[in-house]
C-alpha positions as CSV (number, residue, x, y, z in Angstrom):
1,X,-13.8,-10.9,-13.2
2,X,-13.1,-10.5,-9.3
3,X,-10.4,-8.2,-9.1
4,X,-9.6,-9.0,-5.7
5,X,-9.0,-13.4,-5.4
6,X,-8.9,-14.8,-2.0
7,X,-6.5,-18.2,-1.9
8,X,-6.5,-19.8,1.1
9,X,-3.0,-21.9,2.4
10,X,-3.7,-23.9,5.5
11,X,-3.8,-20.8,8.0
12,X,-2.6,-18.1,5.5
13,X,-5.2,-16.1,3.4
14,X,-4.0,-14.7,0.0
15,X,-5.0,-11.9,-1.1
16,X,-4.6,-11.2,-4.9
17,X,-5.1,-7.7,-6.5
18,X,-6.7,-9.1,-10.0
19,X,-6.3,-6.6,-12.9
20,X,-3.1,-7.6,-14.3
21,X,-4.1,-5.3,-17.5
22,X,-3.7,-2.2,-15.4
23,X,-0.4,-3.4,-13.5
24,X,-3.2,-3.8,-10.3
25,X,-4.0,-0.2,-10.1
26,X,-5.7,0.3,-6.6
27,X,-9.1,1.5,-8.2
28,X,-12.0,2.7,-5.8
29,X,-14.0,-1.0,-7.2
30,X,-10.8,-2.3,-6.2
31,X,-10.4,-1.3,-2.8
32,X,-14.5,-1.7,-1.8
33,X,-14.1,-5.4,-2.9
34,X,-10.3,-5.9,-0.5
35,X,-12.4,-4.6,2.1
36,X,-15.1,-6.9,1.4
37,X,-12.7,-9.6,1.7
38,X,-10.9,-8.6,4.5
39,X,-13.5,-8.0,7.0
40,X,-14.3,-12.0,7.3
41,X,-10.9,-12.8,7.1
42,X,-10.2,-11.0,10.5
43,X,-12.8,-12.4,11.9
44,X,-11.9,-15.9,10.9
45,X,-10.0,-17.9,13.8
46,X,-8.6,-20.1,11.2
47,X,-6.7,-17.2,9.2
48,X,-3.6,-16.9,10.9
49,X,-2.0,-14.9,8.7
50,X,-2.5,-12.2,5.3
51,X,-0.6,-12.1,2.4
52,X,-0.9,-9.8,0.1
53,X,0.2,-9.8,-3.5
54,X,-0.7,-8.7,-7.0
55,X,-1.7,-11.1,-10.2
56,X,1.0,-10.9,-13.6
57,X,3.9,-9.1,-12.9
58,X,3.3,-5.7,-10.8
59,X,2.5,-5.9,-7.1
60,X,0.5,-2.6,-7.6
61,X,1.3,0.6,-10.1
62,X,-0.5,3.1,-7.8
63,X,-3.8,4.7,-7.3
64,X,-6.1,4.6,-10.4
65,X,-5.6,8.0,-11.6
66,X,-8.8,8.4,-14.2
67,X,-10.9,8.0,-11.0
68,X,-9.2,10.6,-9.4
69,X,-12.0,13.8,-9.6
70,X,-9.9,16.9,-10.1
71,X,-11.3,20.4,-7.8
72,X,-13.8,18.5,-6.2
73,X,-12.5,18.6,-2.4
74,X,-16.0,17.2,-1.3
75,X,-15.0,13.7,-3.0
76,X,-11.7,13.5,-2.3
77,X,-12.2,13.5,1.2
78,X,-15.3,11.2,1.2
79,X,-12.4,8.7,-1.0
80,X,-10.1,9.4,1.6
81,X,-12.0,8.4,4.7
82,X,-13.1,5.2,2.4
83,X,-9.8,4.4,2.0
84,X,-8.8,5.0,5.8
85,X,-11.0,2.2,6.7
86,X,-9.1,-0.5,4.4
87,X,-5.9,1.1,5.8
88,X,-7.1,0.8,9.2
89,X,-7.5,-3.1,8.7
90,X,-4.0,-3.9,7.4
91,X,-2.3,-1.5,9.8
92,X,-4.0,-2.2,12.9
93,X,-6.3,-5.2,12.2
94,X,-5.4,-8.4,14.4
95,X,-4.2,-10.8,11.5
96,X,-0.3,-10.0,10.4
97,X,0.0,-9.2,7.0
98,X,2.9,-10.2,4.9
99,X,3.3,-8.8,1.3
100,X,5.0,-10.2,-1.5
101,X,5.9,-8.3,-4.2
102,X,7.1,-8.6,-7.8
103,X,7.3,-5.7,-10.3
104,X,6.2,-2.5,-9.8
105,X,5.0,-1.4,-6.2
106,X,4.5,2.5,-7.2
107,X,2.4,4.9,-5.3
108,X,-0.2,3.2,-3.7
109,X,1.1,0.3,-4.0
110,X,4.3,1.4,-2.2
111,X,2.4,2.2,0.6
112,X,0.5,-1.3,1.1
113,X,3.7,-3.0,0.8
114,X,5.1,-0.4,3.8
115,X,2.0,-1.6,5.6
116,X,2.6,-5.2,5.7
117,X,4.3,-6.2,9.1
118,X,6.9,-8.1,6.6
119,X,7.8,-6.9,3.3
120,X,9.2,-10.1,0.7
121,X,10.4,-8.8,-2.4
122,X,11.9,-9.8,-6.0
123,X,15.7,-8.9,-6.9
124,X,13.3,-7.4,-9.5
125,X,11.1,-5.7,-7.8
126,X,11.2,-1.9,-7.7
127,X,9.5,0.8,-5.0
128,X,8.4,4.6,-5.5
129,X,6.9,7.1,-3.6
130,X,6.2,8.5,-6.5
131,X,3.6,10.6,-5.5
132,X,4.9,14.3,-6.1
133,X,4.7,13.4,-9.9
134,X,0.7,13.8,-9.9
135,X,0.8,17.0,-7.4
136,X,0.0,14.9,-4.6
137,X,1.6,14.1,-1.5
138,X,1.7,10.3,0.0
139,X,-1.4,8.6,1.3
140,X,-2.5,5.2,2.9
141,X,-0.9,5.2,5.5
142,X,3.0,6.3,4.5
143,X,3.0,9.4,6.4
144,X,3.0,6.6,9.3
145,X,4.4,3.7,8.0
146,X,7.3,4.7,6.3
147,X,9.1,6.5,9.2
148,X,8.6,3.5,11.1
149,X,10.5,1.1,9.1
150,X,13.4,3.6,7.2
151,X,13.6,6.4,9.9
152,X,12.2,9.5,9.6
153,X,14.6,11.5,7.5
154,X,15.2,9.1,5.2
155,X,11.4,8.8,4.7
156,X,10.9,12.1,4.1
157,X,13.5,12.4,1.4
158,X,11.5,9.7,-0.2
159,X,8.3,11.3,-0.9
160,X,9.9,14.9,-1.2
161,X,11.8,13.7,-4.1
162,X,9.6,11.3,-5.4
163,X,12.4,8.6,-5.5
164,X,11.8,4.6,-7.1
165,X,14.1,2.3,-5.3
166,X,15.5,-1.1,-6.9
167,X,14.7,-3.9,-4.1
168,X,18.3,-4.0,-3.1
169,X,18.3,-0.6,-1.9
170,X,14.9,-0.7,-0.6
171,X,16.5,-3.7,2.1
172,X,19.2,-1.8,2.9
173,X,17.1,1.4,4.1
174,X,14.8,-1.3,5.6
175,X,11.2,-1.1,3.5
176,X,11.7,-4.8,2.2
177,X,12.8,-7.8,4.8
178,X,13.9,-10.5,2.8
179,X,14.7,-10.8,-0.9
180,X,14.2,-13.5,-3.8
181,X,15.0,-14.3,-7.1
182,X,12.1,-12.8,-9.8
183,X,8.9,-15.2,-9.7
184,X,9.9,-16.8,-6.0
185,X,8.3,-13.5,-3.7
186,X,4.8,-15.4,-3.2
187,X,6.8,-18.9,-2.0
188,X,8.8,-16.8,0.3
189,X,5.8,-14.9,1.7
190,X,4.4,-18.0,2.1
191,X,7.3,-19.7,3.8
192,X,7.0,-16.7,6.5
193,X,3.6,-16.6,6.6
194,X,3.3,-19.9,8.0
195,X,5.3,-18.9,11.1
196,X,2.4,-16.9,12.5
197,X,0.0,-20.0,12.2
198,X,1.2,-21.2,15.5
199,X,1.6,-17.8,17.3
200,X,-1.3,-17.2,19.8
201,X,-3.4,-15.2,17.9
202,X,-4.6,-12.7,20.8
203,X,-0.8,-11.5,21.5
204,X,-0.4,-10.9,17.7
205,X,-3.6,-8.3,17.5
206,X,-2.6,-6.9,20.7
207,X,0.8,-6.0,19.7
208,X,-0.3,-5.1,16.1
209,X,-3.3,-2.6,17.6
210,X,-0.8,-1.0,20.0
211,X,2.1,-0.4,18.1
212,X,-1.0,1.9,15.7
213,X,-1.6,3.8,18.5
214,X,2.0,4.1,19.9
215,X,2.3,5.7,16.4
216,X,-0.4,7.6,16.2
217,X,-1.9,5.7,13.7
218,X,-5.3,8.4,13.6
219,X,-3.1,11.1,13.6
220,X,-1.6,10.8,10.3
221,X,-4.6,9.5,8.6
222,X,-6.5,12.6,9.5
223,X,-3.6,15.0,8.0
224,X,-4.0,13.0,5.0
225,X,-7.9,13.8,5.0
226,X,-7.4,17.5,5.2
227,X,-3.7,17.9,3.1
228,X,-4.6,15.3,0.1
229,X,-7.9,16.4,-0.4
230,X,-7.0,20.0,-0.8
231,X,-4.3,18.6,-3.1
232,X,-6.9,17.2,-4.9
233,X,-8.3,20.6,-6.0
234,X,-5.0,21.9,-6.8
235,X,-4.4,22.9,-10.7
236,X,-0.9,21.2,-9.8
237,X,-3.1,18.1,-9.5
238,X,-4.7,18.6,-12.8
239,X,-1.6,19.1,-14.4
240,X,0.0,16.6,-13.2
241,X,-3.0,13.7,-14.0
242,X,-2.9,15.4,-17.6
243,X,0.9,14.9,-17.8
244,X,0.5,11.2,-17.0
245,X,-1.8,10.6,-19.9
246,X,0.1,12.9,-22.3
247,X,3.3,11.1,-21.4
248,X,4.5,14.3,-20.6
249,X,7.0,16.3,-18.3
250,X,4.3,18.1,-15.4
251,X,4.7,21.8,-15.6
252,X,3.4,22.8,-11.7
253,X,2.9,26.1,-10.8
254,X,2.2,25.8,-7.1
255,X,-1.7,26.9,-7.4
């Protein structure tokens, strides 16, 4: 079984994260096939637009956490440049990516739908930067993309405290741009993902590519390098992957 599907809609490409099992955790087999699929996409004058969603009823439950290689620093930063490279494409890349989400968009899967240039969510829907929980601090992109759309402070409050917002409060702060009723988010996206197909395409990329490096775009992915990989090796980290999968309370120590 694929588990990324690519549906195509007139000018809009979906892309599907495919194991429904797992809630869609973002696992590294995961992420090689997205980027796979995205590399023709952006390349292909008759995708006009991205949208991104998850199969069953999570968007994406985070990072796949029995992947994760505890006190290994070598590997994590070898996964993290890996990831950059998918993040790179959705951030920057010239095709405008809408996400639609239902369920869970936890960890990870926070930060995709904070990458998408619109955000269309379930009433249902909820979002957590939940990160803190597993001794690590926010990847794919957040560091950048969050500030952008909430405001700095209230970003940073986020991923301190690890907080999960319902989709009502996530549009109020600004992470989600439209809401729907539970099951409608991939109609919706769809609905605005049809508005690019008759935007001139060079304009969109442009604007997408510059408003990456306005933000420093490179900047924040190469904290994350050096910061979540040493993370990575914590003992916090440990703990907190053993917690998970103990259905536990963490107990950090800060080593």
């Amino acid at each position: 079984m694929p588990l990324i599907e690519i549906e195509r809609r007139d000018a809009t490409a979906i892309v599907r994260l495919n194991d429904p099992d797992r809630r869609n955790a973002l696992s590294p087999e995961m992420r090689a096939e997205m980027l796979d699929a995205l590399d023709p996409l952006m390349a292909d004058g008759a995708c006009r637009c991205l949208l991104l969603t998850g199969a069953g009823s999570s968007f994406c439950a985070g990072g796949d956490l029995k992947s994760m290689r505890s006190g290994d620093p070598i590997y994590a930063r070898h996964r993290m440049m890996a990831t950059h490279r998918l993040v790179r494409l959705l951030a920057a890349g010239p095709k405008p990516v809408v996400a639609a989400v239902e369920g869970h968009a936890f960890g990870a899967g926070f930060s995709l739908a904070a990458l998408a240039d619109v955000c269309v969510a379930s009433r249902a829907a909820t979002f957590g930067a939940i990160f803190g929980k597993v001794g690590l601090m926010a990847d794919l992109g957040l560091l950048w993309s969050l500030p952008q759309r909430i405001g700095a402070a209230r970003a940073k409050r986020l991923m301190l405290t690890a907080g999960v917002l319902g989709a009502d409060e996530a549009a109020e702060l600004g992470l989600v741009d439209a809401l729907c009723e539970p099951g409608g988010a991939l109609d919706a996206a769809l609905e605005v993902a049809a508005g690019f197909a008759d935007r001139a395409p060079l304009p969109v990329a442009a604007t997408r590519s510059a408003f990456a490096q306005m933000g420093d775009l490179d900047r924040a992915l190469a904290l994350e390098v050096d910061l979540q990989s040493a993370l990575m090796a914590s003992d916090d980290h440990t703990e907190g992957r053993a917690a998970f999968f103990e259905r536990r309370d963490p107990v950090f120590r800060g080593r």
